[in-house]
C-alpha positions as CSV (number, residue, x, y, z in Angstrom):
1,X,0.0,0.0,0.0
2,X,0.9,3.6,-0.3
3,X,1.6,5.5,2.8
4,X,2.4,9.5,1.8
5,X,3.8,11.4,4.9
6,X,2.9,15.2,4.0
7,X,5.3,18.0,5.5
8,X,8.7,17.0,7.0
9,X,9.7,13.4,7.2
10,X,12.4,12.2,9.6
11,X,14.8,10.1,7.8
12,X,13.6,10.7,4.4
13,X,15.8,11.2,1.6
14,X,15.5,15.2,0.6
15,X,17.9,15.4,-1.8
16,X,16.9,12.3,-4.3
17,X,19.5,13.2,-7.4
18,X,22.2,13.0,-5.2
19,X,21.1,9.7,-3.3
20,X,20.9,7.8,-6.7
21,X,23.6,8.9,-8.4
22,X,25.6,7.5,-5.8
23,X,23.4,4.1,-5.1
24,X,21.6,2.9,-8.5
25,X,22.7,0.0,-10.0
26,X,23.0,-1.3,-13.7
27,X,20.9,-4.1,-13.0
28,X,17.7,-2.1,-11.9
29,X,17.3,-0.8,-15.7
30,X,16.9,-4.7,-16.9
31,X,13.5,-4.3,-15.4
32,X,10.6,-3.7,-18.2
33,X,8.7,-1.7,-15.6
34,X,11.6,0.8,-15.2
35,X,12.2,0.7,-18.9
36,X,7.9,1.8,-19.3
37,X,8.7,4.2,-16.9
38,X,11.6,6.1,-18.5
39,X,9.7,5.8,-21.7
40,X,6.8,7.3,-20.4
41,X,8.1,9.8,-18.4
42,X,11.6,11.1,-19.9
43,X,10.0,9.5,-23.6
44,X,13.7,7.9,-23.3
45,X,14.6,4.4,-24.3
46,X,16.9,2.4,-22.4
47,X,19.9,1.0,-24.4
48,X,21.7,-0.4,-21.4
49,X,22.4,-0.2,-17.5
50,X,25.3,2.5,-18.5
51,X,23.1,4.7,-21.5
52,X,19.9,5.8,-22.4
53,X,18.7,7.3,-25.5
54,X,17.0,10.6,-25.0
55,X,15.7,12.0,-28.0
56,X,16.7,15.9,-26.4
57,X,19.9,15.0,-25.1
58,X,20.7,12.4,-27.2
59,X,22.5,9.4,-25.7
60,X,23.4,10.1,-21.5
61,X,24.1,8.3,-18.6
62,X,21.2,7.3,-16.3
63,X,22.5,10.3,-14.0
64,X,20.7,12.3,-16.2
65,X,17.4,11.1,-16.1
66,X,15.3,13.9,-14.8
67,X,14.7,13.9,-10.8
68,X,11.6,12.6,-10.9
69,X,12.3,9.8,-13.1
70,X,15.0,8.9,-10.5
71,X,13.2,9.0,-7.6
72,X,11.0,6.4,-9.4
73,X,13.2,4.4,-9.9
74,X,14.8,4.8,-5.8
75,X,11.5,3.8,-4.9
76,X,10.9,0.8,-7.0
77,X,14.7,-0.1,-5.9
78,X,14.8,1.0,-2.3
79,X,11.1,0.4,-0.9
80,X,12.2,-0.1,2.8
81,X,13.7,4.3,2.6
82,X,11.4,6.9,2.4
83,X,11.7,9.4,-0.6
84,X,10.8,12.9,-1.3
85,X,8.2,12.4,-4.1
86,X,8.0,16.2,-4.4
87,X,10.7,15.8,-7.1
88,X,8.1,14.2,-9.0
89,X,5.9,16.0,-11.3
90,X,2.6,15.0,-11.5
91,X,3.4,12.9,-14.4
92,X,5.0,10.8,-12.1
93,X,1.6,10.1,-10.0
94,X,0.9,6.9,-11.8
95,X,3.6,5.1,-11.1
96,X,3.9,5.4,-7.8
97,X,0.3,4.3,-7.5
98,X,1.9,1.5,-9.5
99,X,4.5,0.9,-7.1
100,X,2.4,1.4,-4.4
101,X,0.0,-1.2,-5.3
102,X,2.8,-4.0,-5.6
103,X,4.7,-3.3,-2.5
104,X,4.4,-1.2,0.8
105,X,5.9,2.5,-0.2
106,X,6.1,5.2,2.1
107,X,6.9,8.4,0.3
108,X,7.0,12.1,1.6
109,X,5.6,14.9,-0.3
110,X,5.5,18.7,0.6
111,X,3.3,19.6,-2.3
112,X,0.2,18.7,-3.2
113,X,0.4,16.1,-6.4
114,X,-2.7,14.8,-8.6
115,X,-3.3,11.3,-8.6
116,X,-6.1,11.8,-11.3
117,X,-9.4,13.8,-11.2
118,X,-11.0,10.2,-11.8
119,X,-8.7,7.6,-10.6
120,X,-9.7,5.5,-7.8
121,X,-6.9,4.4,-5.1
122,X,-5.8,3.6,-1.9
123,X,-3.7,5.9,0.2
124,X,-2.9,5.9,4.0
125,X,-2.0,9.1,5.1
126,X,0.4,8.7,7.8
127,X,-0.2,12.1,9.6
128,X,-3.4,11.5,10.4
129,X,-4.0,7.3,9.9
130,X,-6.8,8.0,7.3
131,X,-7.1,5.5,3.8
132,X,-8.5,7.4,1.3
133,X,-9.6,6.2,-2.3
134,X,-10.2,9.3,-4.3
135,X,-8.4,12.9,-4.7
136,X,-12.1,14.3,-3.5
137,X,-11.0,12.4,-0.2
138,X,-7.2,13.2,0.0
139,X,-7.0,17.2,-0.7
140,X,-8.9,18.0,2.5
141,X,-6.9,16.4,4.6
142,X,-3.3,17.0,2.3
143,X,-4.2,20.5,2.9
144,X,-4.3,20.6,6.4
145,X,-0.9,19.2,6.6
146,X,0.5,21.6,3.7
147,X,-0.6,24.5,5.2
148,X,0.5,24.0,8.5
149,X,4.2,23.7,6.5
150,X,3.6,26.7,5.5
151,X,2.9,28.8,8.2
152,X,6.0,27.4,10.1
């Protein structure tokens, strides 16, 4: 199940580019589900574990991946950490309902991110212990935890 911790989250991993860069692995990129995600989100193709074909930046190492993409990939990789998801775009949103729905992930986020107008989930929020299953149901309670961040 996904578990999203909004606001600060001891021991999570803030800076996510930095983390992977020094942990990933060739190996992880054999996976077809990390090579769907780097299509879908980067619209990249992965050649190898060392290169991947960007149709911008032509062919790069997997360092360059954009952040969000990454921490995709740390959380597929590195389920028992928490991450800070708020590197992700909302493009991203999908797949970690993906990843969420094949293993326990605990994520942090200090934004509020769409999981789809439409799309039916589960969610614990761990601030407050409440499973949710629609966006109507998470941005009240999201929001309480946001903007308490904010007025910090």
């Amino acid at each position: 199940m996904l578990t999203i911790i909004y606001g600060d989250a001891k021991d999570s991993v803030y800076n996510t580019s930095v983390y992977f860069k020094n942990t990933y692995e060739s190996e992880w990129f054999d996976s077809e589900l990390v090579k769907r995600i780097i299509k879908d989100v980067d619209d990249s193709e992965v050649l190898s574990g060392e290169c991947i074909n960007s149709p911008v930046l032509g062919q790069i190492p997997p360092e360059r991946l954009s952040g969000g993409v990454k921490t995709l990939l740390l959380m597929l990789n590195e389920p028992d950490k928490i991450f800070n998801a708020s590197t992700c775009g909302d493009n991203c949103a999908k797949w970690i309902l993906e990843i969420g729905k094949n293993m326990d992930l605990t994520i942090n986020l200090r934004h509020m991110m769409s999981f789809g107008k439409d799309t039916e989930f589960e969610i614990k929020v761990k601030n407050s212990g409440e499973v949710v299953h629609s966006m109507k149901e998470l941005l009240p309670i999201a929001s309480k935890y946001l903007n308490v961040m904010r007025q910090e």
